[in-house]
NUMAR-654008 format. One record per residue (C-alpha): residue in three letters; x, y, z. Coordinates in pm, whole numbers, plus 32768, in hexadecimal, padded with zeros to 4 digits. Layout:
residues N
ALAXYZ...
***
This chain:
residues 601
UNK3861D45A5F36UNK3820D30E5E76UNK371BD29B5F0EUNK3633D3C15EACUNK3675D33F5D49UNK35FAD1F85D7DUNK3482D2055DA3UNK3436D1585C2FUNK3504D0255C51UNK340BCF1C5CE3UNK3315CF905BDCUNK343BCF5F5AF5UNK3497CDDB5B85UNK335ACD6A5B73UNK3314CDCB59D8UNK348FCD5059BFUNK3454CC155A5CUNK32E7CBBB59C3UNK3386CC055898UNK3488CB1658B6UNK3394CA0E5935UNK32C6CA385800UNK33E2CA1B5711UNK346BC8EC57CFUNK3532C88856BBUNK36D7C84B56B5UNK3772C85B555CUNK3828C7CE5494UNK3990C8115459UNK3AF8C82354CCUNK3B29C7A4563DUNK3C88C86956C1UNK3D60C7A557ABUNK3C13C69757B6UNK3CF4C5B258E3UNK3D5CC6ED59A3UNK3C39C7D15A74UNK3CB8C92E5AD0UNK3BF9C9F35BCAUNK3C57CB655C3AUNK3BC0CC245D77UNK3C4DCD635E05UNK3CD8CCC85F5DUNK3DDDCBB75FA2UNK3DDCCAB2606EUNK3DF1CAA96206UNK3E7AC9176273UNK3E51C7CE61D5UNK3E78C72F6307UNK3CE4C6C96332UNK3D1DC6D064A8UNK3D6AC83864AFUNK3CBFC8B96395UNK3B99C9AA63A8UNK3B76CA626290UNK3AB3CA0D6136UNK3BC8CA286049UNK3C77C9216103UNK3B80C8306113UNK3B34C8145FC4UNK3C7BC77D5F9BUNK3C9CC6AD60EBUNK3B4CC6066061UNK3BE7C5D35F06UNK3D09C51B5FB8UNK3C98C47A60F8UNK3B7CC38B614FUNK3A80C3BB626FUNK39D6C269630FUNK3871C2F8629EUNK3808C42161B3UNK36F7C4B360E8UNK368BC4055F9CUNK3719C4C95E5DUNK35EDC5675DBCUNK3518C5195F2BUNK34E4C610602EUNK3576C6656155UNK3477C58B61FFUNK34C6C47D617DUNK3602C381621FUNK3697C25B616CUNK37EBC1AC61ACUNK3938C1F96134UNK3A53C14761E9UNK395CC0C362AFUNK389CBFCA61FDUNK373CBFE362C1UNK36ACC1406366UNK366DC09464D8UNK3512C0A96555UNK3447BFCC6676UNK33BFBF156541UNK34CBBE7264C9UNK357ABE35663CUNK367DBF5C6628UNK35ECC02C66EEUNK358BBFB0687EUNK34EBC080699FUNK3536BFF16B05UNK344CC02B6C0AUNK352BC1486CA9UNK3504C21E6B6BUNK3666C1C56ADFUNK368BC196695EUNK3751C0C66886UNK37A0C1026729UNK3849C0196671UNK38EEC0476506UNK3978BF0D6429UNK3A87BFB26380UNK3A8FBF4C621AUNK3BAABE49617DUNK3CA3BE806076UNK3CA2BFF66074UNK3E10C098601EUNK3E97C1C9608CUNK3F5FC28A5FC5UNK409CC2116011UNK4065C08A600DUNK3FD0C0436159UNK3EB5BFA56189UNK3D9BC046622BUNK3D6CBF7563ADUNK3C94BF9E64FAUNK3DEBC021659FUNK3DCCC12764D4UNK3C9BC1996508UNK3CBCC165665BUNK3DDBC2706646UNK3D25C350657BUNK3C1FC3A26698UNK3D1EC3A2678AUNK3E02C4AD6705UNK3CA2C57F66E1UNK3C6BC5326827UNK3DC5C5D468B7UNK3DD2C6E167C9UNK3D5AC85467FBUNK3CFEC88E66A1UNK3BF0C81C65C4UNK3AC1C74C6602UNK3B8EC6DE6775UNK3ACCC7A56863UNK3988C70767BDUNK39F5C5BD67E4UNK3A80C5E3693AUNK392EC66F69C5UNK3863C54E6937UNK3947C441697BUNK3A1CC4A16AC5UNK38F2C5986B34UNK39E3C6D06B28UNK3A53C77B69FAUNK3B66C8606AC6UNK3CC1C7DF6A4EUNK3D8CC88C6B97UNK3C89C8066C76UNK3CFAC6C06C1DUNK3E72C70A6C19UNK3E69C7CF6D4BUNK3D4AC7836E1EUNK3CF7C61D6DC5UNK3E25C5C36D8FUNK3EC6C4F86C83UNK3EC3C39F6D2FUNK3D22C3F46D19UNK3D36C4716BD5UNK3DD1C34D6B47UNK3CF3C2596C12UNK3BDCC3306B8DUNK3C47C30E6A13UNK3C8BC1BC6A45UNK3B13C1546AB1UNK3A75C24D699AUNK3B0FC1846859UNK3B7EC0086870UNK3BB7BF116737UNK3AE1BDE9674FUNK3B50BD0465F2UNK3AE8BDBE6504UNK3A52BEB165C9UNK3A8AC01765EFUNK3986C057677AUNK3969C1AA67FDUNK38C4C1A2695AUNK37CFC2CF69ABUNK376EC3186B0DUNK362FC3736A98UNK3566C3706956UNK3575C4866842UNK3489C4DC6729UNK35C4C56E664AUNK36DCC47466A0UNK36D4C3E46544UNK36DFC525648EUNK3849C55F651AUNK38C1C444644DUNK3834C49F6301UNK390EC58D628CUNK39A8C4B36185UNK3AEBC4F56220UNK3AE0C67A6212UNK3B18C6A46396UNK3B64C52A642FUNK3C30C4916309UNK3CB0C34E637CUNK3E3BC34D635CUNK3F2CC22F6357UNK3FC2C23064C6UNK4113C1CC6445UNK4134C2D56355UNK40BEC3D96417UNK41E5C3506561UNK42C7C34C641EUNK428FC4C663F0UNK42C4C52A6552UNK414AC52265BBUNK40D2C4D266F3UNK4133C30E6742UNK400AC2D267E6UNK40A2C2986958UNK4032C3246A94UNK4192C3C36AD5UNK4177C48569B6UNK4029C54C69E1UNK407CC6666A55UNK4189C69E6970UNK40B4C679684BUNK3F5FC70568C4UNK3F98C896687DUNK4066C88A674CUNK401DC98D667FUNK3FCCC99D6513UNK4105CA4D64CAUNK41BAC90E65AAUNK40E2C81864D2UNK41D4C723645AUNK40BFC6AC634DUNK403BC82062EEUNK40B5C7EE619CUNK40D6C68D617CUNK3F99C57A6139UNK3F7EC3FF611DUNK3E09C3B96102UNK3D1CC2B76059UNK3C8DC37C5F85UNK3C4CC3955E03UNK3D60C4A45DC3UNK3EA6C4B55E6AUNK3F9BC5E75EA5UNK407EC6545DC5UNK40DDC7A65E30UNK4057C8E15EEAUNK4103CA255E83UNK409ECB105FA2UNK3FB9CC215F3DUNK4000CB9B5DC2UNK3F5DCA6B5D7FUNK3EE7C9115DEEUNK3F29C7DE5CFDUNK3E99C68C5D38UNK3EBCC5465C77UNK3DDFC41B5C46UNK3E17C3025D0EUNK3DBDC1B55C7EUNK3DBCC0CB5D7DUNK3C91C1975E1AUNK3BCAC0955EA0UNK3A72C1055DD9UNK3B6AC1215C9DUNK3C4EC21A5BDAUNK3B6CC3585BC3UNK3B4CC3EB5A28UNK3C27C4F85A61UNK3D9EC4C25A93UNK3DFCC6245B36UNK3D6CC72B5BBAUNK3E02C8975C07UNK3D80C9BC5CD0UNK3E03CB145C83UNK3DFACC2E5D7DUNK3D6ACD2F5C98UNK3D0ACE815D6EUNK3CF4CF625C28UNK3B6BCF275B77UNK3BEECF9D5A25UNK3D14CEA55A01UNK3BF2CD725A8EUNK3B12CDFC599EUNK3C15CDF158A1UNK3C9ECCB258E0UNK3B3ACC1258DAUNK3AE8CCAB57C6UNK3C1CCBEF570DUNK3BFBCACF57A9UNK3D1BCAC3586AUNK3C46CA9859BBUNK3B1EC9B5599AUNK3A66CA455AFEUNK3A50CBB55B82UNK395ECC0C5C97UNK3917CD925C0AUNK3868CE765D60UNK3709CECD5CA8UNK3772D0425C3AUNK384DCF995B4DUNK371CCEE05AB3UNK36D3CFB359A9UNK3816CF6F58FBUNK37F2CE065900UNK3685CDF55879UNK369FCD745709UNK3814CD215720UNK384BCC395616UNK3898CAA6569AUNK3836CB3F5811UNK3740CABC58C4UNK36C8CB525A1BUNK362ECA815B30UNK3585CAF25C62UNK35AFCA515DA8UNK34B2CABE5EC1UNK358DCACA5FDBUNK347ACAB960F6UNK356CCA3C6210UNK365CCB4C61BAUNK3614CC8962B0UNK371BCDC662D9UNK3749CE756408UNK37FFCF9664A1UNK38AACF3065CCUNK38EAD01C66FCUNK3A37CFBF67C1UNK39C6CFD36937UNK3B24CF8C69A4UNK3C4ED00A68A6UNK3DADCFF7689FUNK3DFDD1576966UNK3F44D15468BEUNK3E83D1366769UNK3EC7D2896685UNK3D6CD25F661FUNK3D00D30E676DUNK3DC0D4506739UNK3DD6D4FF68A4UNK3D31D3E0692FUNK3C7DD4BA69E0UNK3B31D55B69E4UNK3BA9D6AA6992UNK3B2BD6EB685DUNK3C56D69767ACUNK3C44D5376814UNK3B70D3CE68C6UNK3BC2D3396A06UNK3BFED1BE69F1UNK3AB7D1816A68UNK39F9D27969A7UNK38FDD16A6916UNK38A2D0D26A59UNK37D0D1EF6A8DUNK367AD14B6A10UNK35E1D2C2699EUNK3734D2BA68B5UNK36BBD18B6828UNK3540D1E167FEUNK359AD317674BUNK3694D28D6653UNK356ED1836608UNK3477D2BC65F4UNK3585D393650CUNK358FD28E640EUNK34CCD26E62F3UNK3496D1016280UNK33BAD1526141UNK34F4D20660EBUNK35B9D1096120UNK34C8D0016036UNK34E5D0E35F0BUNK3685D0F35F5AUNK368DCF7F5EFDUNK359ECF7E5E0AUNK34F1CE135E9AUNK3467CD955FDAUNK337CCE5C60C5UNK3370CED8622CUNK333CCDF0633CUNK3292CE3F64B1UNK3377CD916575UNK34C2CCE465C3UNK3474CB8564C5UNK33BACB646387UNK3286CB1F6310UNK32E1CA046262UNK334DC96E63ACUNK3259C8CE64B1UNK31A6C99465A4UNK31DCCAD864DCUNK30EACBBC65BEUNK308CCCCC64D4UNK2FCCCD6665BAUNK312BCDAF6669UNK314DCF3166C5UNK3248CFBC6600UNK332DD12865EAUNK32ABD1A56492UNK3387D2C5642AUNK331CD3C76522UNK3417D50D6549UNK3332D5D66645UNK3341D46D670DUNK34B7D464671AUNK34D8D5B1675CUNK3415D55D6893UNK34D7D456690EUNK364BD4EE68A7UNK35BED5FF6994UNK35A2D5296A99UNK36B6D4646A5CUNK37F7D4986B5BUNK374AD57C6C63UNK3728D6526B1CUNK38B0D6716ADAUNK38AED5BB6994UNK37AED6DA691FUNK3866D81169C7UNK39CBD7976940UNK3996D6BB6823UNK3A6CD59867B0UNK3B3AD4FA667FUNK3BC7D3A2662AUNK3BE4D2E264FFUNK3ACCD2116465UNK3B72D0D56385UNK3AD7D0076265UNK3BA1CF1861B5UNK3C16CF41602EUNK3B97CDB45FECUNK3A24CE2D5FD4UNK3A2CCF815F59UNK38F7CFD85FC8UNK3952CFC7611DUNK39D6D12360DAUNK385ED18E606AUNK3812D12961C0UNK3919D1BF6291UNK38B0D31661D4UNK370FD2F0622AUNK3788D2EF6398UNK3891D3D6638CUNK377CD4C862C8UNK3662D48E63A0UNK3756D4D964F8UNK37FED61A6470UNK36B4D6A3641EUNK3641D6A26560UNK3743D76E6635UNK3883D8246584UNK394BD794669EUNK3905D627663EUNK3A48D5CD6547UNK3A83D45E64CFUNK3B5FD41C63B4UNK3B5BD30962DEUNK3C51D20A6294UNK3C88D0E661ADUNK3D5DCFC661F1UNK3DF1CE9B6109UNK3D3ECD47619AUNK3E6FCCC26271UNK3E85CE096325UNK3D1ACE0D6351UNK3D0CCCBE63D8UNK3E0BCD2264C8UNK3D9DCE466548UNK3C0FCD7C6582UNK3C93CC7F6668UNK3D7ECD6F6706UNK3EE0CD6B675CUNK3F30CDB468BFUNK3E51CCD469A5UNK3D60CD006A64UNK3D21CE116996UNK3C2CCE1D689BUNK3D0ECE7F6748UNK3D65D00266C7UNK3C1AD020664AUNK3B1AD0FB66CEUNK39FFD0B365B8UNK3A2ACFD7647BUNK395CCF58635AUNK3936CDE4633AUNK3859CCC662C7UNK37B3CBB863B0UNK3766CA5A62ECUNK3696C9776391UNK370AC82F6311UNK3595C7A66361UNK3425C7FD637BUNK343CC78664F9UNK3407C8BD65D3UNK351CC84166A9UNK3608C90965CAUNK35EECA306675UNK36D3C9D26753UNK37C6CA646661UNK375DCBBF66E3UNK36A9CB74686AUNK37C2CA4E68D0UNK38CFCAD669BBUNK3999C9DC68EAUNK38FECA386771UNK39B9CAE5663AUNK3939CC4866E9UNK38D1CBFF683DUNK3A68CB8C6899UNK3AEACCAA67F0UNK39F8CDFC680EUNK3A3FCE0F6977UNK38FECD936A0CUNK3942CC196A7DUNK3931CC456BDBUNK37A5CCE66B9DUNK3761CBB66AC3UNK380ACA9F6B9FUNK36D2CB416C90UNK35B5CB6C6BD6UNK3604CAC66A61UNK36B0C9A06A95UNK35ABC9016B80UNK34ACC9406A7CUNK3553C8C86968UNK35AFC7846A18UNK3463C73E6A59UNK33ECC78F68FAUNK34C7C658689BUNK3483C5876974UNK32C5C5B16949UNK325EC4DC6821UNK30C1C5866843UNK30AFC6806710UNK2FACC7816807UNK30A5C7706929UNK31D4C7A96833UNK311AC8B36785UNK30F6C96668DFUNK325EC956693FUNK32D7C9EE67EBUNK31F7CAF367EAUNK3243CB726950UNK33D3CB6668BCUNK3369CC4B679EUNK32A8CD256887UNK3402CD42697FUNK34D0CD856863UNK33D8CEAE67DFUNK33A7CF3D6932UNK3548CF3F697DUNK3597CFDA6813UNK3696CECB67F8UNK36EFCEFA6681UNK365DCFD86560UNK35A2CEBE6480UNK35B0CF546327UNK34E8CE53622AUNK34D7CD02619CUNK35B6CCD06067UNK35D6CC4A5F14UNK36F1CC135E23UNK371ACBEE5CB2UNK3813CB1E5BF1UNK3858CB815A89UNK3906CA4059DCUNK3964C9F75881UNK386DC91A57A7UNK3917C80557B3UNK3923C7A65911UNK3859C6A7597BUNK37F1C5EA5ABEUNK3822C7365B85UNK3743C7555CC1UNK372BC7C25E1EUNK3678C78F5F6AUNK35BDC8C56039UNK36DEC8FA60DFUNK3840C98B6071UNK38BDC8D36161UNK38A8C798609BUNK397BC8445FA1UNK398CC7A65E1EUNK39B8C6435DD7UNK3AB8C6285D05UNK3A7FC4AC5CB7UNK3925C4CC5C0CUNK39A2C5AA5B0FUNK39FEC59D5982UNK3A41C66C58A0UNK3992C651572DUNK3846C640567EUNK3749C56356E5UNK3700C4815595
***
């Protein structure tokens, strides 16, 4: 297996990248294509609508097109806020932000002047206003966020079924309101993370042109029209391929599973950015990326660190390291799959087969923690190291005294004993375990787990599985509701998008990325979501501290996911391109619009 091959490659990266810190140097000499960046990665593309998208690839371009109101500062931190198509960051300082007595907030945005979208229109309140609204009515995205802070329930059916839509649009209607220049949102009480939401630099809550998006069959903004609009699927998405932002590069076409190519737009209100296109190739083959870099063709590869080696010395590559601290990977257990799904065989517990419901079973889950081996899994990537618990360290309130399941086969033994009344042991199972071809160590993974079960009991059987990204996608947020997706247990990566310990909601929220979609909501809308609500709304660091560290300790003691390690990533770029950076987080993706290609003088 690969990942028994891989114990030398963090050793490797960090001679490979002091050396390249020490030489620090570009050279001179022929620039290829020096107005035109080409990047390759192994994995397309998912949506570049920013209201549905959830995936890294995507974003990277959504934030290349579209503008946020707030974002982080290229070449800050992800602590750092400043304004984009806002003009100030609000704050009780400087009036924008107000308390009344009863607790509720107001936040209030001037939305900057001038600013062009892509098409001609200029940028207006209206269509901010619209912006938030459509996020507010649609199941997808950063919605369910922005519906429990604003409207006080993130639920999209309890509003079109229970509530009502009279209430829903009353609701809406209150939360975000144009005053002049004004963009107000109106919080029923106050919360510590509110302004992170927004600074995104348009990666997840763009603001569109409301007249374009009518134009392409999007939702009109009416009350009538709500529920039509509300559950429209990506595949429905009348704007899934098409974009119209504010940004500093504009869309010129997106050749599914091909290709991505962008153009520089030079009205952008900051000014035209140095390069004039940029291209992404889907690339899934190392040797042709490897090859391509090496003649220039492709300016940017991200290489996974057993491919290292072969880069170290390249001529006119350089290799730079990026710590990725808020990047964690976990193995997800499906507590409630798709009993149609192949991926459950008999779908039963008959040794040749899982129930539905297999994972629900909490010694199931404590003994796929204990079966697998996260040192393992740190040499398989070649960066990061293992965490204790269900955020990082880098993040607040990190308890590292946190118990933890260190690899531990007489453990899970134990508890797949017990597991079932003892059936699961007497019988055995199978299913399918699935990792996606976009990170290719995924697979490493899928294998440590899939090793460390089989080992235990001949009877245990999991097969792996890789997927293309689009499938992948598919099958994680499921496709026959209220089920939880075909998957019984997949590999992917959590990015906390801030060092605020309120990002674990990702995983503990009955609403989050994992918590709506792993079959467990109706445990956290109980015990979570109460917690996490009131880690939001308590401003005293102690009494925060206390509130996260009692939600790491439920997620360790109900084996909710596997958490595998904290991860890194390397980018191997040609010499001559310049102005190249990136924040903690993947999820702010690469800014285009700082970089040039040449040699400094």
């Amino acid at each position: 297996m690969r990942f028994r091959r891989l114990h030398t490659w963090a050793a490797v990266l960090t001679v490979v990248v002091l050396a390249v810190s020490a030489a620090g140097v570009a050279q001179s000499g022929t620039v290829n294509s020096p107005d035109t960046l080409v990047t390759a990665r192994p994995g397309g593309i998912d949506t570049l609508d920013p209201h549905y998208g959830s995936d890294i690839g995507s974003s990277i371009f959504v934030g290349n097109i579209y503008g946020g109101l707030l974002r982080h500062p290229r070449f800050g931190t992800v602590n750092d806020v400043e304004p984009d198509l806002a003009t100030v960051v609000p704050s009780s300082e400087n009036g924008l932000v107000t308390v009344a007595p009863d607790g509720t907030t107001f936040v209030g945005f001037p939305i900057r002047q001038n600013v062009l979208f892509h098409n001609g229109a200029t940028l207006t309140p209206e269509d901010v206003l619209y912006t938030f609204q459509r996020i507010l009515i649609t199941d997808a995205g950063y919605g369910a966020d922005f519906r429990d802070i604003l409207l006080g329930e993130p639920d999209i059916n309890h509003w079109l079924e229970e509530a009502g839509i009279d209430a829903f649009w009353d609701a809406i209607q209150l939360a975000v309101q144009i005053k002049g220049n004004i963009v107000e949102f109106r919080l029923p009480e106050p919360n510590v993370v509110f302004l992170n939401l927004f600074a995104d630099g348009g990666r997840y809550n763009a603001i569109m042109n409301k007249a374009w998006c009518v134009e392409q069959d999007c939702w009109p903004g009416t009350k009538e029209t709500i529920t039509d609009y509300a559950l429209v699927t990506q595949a429905e998405n009348p704007i899934h391929g098409k974009t119209n932002g504010t940004g500093p590069f504009k869309l010129v076409n997106w050749d599914v599973g091909s290709s991505v190519t962008l153009e520089r737009f030079d009205d952008y209100w900051e000014g035209p950015a140095p390069l004039k296109t940029v291209i992404r190739r889907t690339i899934p083959e190392w040797g042709t990326a490897r090859s391509l870099l090496e003649q220039g063709d492709v300016d940017i590869v991200t290489p996974e660190a057993w491919y290292i080696p072969q880069l170290v010395g390249l001529p006119g590559v350089n290799l730079v390291f990026r710590d990725e601290s808020l990047t964690v990977t976990f193995l997800l257990l499906n507590q409630n799959i798709d009993p149609t799904a192949a991926s459950i065989w008999s779908g039963q517990l008959d040794g040749a087969g899982i129930p539905p419901d297999f994972f629900t079973d909490i010694d199931i889950r404590k003994a796929m923690n204990y079966a697998f081996n996260r040192d393992a899994a740190v040499e398989a990537s070649g960066l990061g190291s293992v965490i204790r618990t269900v955020i990082p360290p880098a993040v607040q309130y990190y308890d590292e005294d946190q118990p933890f399941y260190a690899y531990d086969p007489e453990k899970a033994e134990e508890h797949f004993k017990a597991a079932w009344g003892g059936e699961a042991w007497e019988k055995g199972f199978k299913f399918t375990l699935y990792w996606s071809s976009l990170v290719p160590t995924w697979e490493a993974y899928a294998q440590i787990l899939e090793a460390g079960v089989e080992a235990i009991n001949p009877k245990f059987q999991i097969e792996v599985q890789g997927l293309e990204w689009p499938s992948y996608i598919d099958g994680w947020w499921g496709g026959l509701s209220p089920f939880g997706g075909p998957f019984p247990v997949y590999v992917l990566g959590n990015i906390y998008t801030s060092t605020d310990a309120s990002m674990v909601e990702s995983v503990m929220a009955s609403t989050g990325a994992f918590g709506s979609t792993l079959g467990y909501s109706a445990q956290a809308r109980e015990e979570f979501d109460p917690l996490l609500a009131l880690g939001v709304q308590t401003f005293e660091a102690e009494a925060r501290r206390e509130i996260y560290e009692d939600l790491q300790r439920l997620c360790y003691e109900n084996a909710l996911v596997i958490p595998s390690h904290v991860g890194g990533n390397v980018f191997a770029m040609r010499d001559w391109v310049q102005g190249f950076y990136m924040l903690e987080s993947w999820r702010r993706g690469t800014d285009f619009y700082t970089i040039w290609k040449g040699y400094p003088e």
